[in-house]
N, C-alpha and C positions, 0 to 999 in steps of 0.2 A: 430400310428394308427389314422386316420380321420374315425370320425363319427358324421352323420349328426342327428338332434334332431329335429325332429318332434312331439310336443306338441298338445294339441287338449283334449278335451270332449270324441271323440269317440261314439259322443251317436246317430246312433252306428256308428262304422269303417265300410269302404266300397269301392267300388275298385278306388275310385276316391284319398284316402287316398294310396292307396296302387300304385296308378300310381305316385302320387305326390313323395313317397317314392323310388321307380325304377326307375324316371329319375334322382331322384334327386344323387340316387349314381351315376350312369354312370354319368353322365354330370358332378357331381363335383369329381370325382374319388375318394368315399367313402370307406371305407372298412364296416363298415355297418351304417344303419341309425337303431335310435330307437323310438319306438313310446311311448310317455311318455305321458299315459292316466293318466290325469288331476282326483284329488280325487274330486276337483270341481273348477268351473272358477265364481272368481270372476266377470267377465264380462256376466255372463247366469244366467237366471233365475234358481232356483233350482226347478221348475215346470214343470215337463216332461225329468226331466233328471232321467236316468236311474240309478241302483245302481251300483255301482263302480268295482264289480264284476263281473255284466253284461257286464259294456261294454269293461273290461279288457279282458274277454271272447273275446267278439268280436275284439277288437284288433289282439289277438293272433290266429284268424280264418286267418285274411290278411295275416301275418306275416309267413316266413319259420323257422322261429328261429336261423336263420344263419348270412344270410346279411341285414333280416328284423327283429329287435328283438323287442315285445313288452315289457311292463316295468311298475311295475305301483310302480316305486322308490322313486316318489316323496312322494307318502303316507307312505313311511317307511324313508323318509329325515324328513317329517313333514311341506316341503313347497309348498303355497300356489301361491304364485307369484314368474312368469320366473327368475328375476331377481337373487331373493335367490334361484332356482335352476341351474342356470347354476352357482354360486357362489357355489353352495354346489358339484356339479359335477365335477369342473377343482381341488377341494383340493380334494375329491375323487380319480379321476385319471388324475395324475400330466402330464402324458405323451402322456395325448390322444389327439389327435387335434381336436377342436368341430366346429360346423354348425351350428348354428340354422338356421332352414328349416319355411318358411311360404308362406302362397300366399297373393298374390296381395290386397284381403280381410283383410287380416292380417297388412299386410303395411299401409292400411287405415287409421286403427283404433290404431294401434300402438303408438300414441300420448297420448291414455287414460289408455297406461297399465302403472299399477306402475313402476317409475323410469326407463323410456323406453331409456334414455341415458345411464343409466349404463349397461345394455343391450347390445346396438351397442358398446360398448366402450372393451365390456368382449367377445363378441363372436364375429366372421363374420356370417355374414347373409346371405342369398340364396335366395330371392322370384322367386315362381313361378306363372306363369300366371293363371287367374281365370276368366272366361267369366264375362262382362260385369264390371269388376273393376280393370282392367288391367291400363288407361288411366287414371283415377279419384286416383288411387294410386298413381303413376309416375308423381303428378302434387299436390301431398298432403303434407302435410306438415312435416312428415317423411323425407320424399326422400328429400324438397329441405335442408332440416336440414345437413341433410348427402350427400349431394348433391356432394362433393370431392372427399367423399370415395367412390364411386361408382366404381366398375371394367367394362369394355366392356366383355361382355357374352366370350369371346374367351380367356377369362383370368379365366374362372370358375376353370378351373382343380387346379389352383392355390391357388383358397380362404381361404382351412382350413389351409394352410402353413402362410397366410397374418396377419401383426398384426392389430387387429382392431382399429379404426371404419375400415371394409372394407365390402361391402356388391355387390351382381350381382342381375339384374333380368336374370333370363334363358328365353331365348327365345326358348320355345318346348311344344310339343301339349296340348292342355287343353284337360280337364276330367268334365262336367259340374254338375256332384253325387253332391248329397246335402244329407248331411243329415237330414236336415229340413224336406224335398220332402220325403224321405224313411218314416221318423218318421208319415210326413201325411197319405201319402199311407196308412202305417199298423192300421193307428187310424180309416180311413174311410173303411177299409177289416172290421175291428174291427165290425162297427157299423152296416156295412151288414149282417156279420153275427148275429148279435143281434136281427134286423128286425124281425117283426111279422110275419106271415106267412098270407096270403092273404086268407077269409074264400073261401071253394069250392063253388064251382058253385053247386046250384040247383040237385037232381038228381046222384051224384056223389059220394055218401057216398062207402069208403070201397075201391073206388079206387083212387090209388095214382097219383100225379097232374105232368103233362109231362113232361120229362128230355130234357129242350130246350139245353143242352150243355154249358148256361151263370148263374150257378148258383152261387150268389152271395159267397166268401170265398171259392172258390173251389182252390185246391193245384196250384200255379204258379199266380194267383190272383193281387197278392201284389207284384210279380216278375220288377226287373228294378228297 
């Protein structure tokens, strides 16, 4: 069985999550990917993150429960960092062929996650493209680290069979969702709806003030 492991916060899950997950099987010929909602990420502030229920929830909104399965395993492994979970997943299940799934943002930054060698050395790797850190990853110090092991994208079908270090970047459509940008959205719905209400005009007592059609928190709002 190959299954790809897409890690993440989740805070919240949203379809750019859920594209990254659907190409990522087709393209690397998964049998499913799971999405393994982080109890918390060392690398995030713990300030605006959601609670861990919430966003397992949301997770399992993306997800069919089939070829998409959410997971929140780590919290009942007890690990905090990838390393000890992809360590604690392969004695788990001996027979499974794993993926780790990341984007381009991910490859980045990957130098500051704990013991990010033993990492490439335990799993193959998948990055997928990410508006505007596609370039600046593919030239970071990750990649040229691993710079051997790199497969040409036409070998992807091939990666969770590959012993590692071996990793691809996929070349296939980006998805630009943030959940940064979602989290903002719903904080500034938030605070319109909060808003005072502007006193009436003069004159106007008793009747209520004109339905312009743009009232602030109105249903669809925060949509996108």
């Amino acid at each position: 069985m190959r299954v790809g492991l897409l890690g993440g916060s989740f805070n919240p899950a949203h379809r750019g999550h859920a594209h990254v997950a659907r190409r990522a099987r087709r393209l690397l010929g998964l049998d499913q990917v799971w999405l393994l909602v982080s109890p918390g990420n060392p690398l995030k502030p713990a300030r605006g993150m959601a609670p861990f229920a919430e966003r397992l929830a949301s997770a399992r909104r993306i997800a069919d429960g089939r070829r998409i399965v959410a997971t929140g395993i780590e919290a009942a492994l007890g690990t905090q960092y990838t390393a000890d979970t992809i360590l604690a997943l392969r004695r788990i299940f001996p027979n499974v062929h794993f993926v780790w799934l990341m984007g381009a943002d991910n490859l980045l930054q990957l130098p500051r996650w704990r013991r990010w060698i033993d990492i490439a050395r335990a799993v193959p790797i998948a990055v997928l493209p990410r508006p505007s850190y596609n370039r600046p990853a593919l030239a970071g110090q990750a990649a040229h680290r691993l710079r051997l092991a790199r497969l040409a994208t036409r070998a992807a079908t091939t990666l969770a069979a590959r012993k590692p270090p071996a990793w691809v970047f996929l070349c296939t459509a980006q998805n630009p969702t943030s959940a940064t940008a979602i989290r903002t959205k719903e904080k500034e719905c938030s605070h319109r709806q909060k808003a005072p209400r502007a006193p009436r005009a003069s004159g106007s007592a008793g009747h209520p003030p004109p339905d312009t059609g743009a009232q602030a928190g109105a249903p669809g709002a925060a949509a996108g």
